[in-house]
C-alpha positions as CSV (number, residue, x, y, z in Angstrom):
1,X,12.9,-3.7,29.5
2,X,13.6,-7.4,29.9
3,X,14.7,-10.2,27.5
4,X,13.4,-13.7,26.4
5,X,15.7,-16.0,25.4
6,X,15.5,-18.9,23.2
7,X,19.2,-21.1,23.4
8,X,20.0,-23.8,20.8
9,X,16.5,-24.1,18.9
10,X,16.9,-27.5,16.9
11,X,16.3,-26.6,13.8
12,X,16.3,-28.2,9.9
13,X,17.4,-26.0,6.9
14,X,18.6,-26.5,3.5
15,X,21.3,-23.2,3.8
16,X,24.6,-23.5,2.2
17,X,26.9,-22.3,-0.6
18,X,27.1,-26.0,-1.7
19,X,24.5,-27.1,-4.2
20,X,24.0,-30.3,-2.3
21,X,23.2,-28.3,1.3
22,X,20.2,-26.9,-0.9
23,X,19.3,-30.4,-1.9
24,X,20.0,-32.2,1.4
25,X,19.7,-30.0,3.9
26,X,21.2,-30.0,7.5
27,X,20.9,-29.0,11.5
28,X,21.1,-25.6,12.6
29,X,20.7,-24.4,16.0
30,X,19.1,-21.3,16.7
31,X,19.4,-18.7,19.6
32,X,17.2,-15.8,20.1
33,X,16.9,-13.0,22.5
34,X,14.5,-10.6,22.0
35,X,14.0,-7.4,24.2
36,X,10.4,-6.1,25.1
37,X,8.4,-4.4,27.9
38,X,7.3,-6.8,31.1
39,X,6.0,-3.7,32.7
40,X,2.5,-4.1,31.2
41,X,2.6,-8.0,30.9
42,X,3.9,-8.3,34.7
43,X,1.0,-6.0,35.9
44,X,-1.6,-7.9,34.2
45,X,0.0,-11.4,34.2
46,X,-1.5,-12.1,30.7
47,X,0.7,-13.8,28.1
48,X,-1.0,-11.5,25.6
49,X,0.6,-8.2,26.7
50,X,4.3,-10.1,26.4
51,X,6.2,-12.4,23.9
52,X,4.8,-15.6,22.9
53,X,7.7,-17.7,23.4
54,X,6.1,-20.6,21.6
55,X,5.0,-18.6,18.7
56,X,8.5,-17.2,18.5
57,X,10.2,-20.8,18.5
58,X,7.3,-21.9,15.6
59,X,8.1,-19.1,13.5
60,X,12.0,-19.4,13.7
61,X,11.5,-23.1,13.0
62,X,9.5,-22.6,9.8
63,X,11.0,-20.0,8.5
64,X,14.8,-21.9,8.6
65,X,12.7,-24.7,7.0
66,X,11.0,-22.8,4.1
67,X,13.6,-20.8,2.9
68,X,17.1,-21.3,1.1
69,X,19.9,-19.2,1.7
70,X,23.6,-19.5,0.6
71,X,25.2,-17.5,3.6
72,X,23.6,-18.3,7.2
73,X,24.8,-14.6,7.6
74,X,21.8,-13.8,5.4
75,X,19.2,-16.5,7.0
76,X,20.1,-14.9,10.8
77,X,19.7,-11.4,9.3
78,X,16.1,-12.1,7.6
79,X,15.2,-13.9,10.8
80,X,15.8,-10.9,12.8
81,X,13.7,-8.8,10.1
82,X,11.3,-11.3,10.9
83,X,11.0,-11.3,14.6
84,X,11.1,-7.6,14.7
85,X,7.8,-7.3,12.4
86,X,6.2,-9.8,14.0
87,X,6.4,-9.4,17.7
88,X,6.4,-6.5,19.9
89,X,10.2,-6.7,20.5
90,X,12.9,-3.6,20.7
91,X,15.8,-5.4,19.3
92,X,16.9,-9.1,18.6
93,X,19.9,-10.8,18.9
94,X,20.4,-13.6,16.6
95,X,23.0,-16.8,16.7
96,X,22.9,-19.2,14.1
97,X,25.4,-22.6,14.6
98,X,25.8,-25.0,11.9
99,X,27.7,-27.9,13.5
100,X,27.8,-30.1,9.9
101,X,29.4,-27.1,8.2
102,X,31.1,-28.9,5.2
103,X,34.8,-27.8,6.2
104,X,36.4,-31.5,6.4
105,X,38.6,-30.4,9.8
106,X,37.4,-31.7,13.1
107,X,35.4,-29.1,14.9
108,X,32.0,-28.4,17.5
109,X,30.4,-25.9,15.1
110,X,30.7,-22.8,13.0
111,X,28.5,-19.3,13.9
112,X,27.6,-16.3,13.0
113,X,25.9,-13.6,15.6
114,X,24.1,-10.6,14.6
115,X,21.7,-7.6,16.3
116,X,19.5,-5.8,15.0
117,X,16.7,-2.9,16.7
118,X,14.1,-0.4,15.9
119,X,16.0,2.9,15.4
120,X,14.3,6.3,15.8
121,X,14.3,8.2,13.1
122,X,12.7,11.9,12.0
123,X,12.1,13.2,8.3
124,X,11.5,16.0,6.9
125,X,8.7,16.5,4.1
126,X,7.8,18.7,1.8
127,X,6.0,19.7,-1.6
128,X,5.6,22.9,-3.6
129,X,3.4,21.4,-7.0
130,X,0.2,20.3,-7.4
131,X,-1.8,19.1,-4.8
132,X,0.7,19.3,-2.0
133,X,-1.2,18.1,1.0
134,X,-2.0,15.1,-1.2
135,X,1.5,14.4,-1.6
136,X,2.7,15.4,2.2
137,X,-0.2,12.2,3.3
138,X,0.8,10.2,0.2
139,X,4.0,9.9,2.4
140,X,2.8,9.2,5.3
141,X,0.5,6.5,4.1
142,X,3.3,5.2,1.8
143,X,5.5,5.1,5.2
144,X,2.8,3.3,7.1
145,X,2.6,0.8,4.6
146,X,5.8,-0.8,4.9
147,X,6.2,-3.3,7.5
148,X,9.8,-2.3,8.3
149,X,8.8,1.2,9.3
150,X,6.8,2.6,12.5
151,X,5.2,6.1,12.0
152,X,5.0,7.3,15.3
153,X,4.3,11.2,15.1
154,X,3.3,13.5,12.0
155,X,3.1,16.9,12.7
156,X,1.0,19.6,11.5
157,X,1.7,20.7,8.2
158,X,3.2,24.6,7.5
159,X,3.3,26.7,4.8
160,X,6.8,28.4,4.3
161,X,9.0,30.8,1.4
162,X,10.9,28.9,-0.6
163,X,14.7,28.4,0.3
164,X,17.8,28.7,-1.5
165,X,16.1,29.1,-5.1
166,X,13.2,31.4,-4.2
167,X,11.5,32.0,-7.6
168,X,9.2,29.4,-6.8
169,X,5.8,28.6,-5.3
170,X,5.6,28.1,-1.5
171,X,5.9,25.3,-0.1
172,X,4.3,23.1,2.7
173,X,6.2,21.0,4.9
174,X,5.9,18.7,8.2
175,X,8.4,16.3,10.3
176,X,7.4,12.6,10.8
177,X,8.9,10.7,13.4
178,X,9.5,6.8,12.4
179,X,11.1,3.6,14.1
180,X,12.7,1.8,11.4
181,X,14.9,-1.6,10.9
182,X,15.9,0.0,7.7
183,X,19.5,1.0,7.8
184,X,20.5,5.0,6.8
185,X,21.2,4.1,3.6
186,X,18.8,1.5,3.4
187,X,15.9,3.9,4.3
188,X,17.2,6.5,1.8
189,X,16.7,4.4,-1.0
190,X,13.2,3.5,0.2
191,X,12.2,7.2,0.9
192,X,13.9,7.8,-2.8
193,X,11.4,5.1,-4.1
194,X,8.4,7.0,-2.4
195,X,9.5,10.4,-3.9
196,X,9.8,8.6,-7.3
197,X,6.2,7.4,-6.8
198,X,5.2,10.8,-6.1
199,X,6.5,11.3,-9.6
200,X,9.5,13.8,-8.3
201,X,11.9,14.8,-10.9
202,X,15.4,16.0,-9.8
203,X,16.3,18.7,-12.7
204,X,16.5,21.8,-10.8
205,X,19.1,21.9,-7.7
206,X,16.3,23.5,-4.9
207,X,13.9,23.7,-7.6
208,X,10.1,22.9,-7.6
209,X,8.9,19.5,-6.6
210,X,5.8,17.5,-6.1
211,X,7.3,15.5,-3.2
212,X,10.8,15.9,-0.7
213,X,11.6,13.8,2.0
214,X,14.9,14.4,4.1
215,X,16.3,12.1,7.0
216,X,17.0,14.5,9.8
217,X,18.2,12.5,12.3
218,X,19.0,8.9,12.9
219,X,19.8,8.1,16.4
220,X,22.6,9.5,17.5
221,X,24.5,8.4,14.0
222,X,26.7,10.6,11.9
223,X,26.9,9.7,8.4
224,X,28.8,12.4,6.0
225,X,29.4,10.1,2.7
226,X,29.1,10.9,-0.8
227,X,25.6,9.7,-0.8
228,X,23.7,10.9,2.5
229,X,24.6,13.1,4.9
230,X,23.0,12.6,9.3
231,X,22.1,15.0,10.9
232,X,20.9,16.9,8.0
233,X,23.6,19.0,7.1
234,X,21.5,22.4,7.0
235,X,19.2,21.7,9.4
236,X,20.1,24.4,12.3
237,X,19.2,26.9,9.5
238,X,16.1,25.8,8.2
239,X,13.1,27.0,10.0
240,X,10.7,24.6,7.7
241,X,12.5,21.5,9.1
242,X,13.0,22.9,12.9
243,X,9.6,24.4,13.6
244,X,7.3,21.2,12.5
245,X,10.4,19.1,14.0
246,X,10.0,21.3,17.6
247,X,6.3,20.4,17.6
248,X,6.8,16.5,17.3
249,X,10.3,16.0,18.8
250,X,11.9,19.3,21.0
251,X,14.2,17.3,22.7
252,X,15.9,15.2,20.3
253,X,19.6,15.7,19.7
254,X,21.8,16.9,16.9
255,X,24.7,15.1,17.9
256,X,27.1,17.2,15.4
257,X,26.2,20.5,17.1
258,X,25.0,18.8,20.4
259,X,22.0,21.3,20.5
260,X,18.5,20.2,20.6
261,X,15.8,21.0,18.3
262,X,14.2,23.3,20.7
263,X,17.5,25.0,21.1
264,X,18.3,25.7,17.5
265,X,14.4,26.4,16.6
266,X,14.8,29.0,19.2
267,X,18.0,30.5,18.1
268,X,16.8,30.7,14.4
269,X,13.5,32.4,14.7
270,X,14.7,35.2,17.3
């Protein structure tokens, strides 16, 4: 991996808390460093296969110009969003100075510095009404659609006994492996949104439904909150979620148990 940097972009905005920074506008200086692949763009020494630096610094420029934000965190955060969509970049660091910040005490500039990345994620879906293949690819197309989500892997799709309440149809299940900009709880409530697309109704605790989708693992994060719980917290005991998951991602880590998915797919079906 290498970076490209971009240090002090001069740039006009109209960002501020202040009605008259909306209306008047000011000088912001950018920096950007984005981190990407040279291994292919080295080899071939074409400017195609790498980050456009020019393109970059055209669209950070316009986009500081055509938009209005009241917090500069915002604006830097949006940029980022931006970047990440629209080049072939890992992550993105993202420095915004305002040097006219209205604070009336004698100072160089005021900042704010954020990161963000594509982080490698892996669901778990499933349906048990209706047409459920339909609604296992209605989630993978709905995924696909959204700019802020890579689908990387599917895998195949398995028929399995219901679990927990088992006075219930079968189900059919799959894993799909994603690279998101989405925060956890940020891609919760989008895969939430899907599953309400899908017309899923929550009535029945393990009960029949036209579409599930789980987040299995996010990176190496541990989440256990009130809302969403990383690594699933039943997934060494489900063999719907591990087998699909082996096929698509063995290696990948449960960092609670420190156990890969091989090893606990293993483990549960012997």
């Amino acid at each position: 991996m290498g970076k490209i940097t971009i240090d002090s972009l001069d740039c006009y905005g109209r960002h501020g808390v202040l009605k008259e920074e909306n209306i008047l506008g000011q000088r912001f200086f950018i920096s950007c460093e984005m981190e990407t692949d040279f291994e292919i763009s080295c080899e071939n020494d074409d400017i195609n296969n790498t980050v456009n630096y020019a393109e970059a610094a055209e669209l950070i420029t316009s986009y500081v110009k055509n938009n209005i934000f009241k917090l500069i965190e915002t604006l830097a955060s949006k940029l980022a969003d931006e970047i990440l969509t629209k080049f072939n970049v890992k992550s993105v660091n993202i420095k915004i100075e305002k040097p006219s910040a209205p604070i009336g005490l004698p100072l160089k500039t005021v900042a704010v510095e954020l990161s963000k990345k594509w982080n490698r994620a892996y669901l778990s879906i499933g349906s048990n009404l209706g047409n459920k293949k339909a609604y296992l690819d209605f989630a993978a197309d709905s995924l696909k659609s959204d700019k802020n989500i890579k689908v990387l892997k599917i895998s195949d799709y398995l028929k399995t006994e219901p679990y927990g309440n088992t006075e219930q149809d079968e189900f059919l299940n799959g894993c799909i492996e994603i690279e998101t900009i989405y925060s956890p709880h940020k891609l919760l409530n989008v895969i939430n949104g899907i599953e309400a697309n899908a017309h899923r109704k929550r009535e029945v605790h393990w009960g029949p439904r036209t579409l599930d989708i789980d987040i299995i693992l996010y990176e190496n994060v541990i989440i256990n909150d009130d809302k969403l719980t990383i690594p699933h917290i039943d997934m060494e005991n489900r063999l719907f979620v591990l087998k699909p998951l082996s096929e698509i991602a063995p290696y990948a880590i449960n960092p609670v148990k420190n156990k890969s998915v091989k090893e606990m797919y293993e483990k549960l079906k012997n």
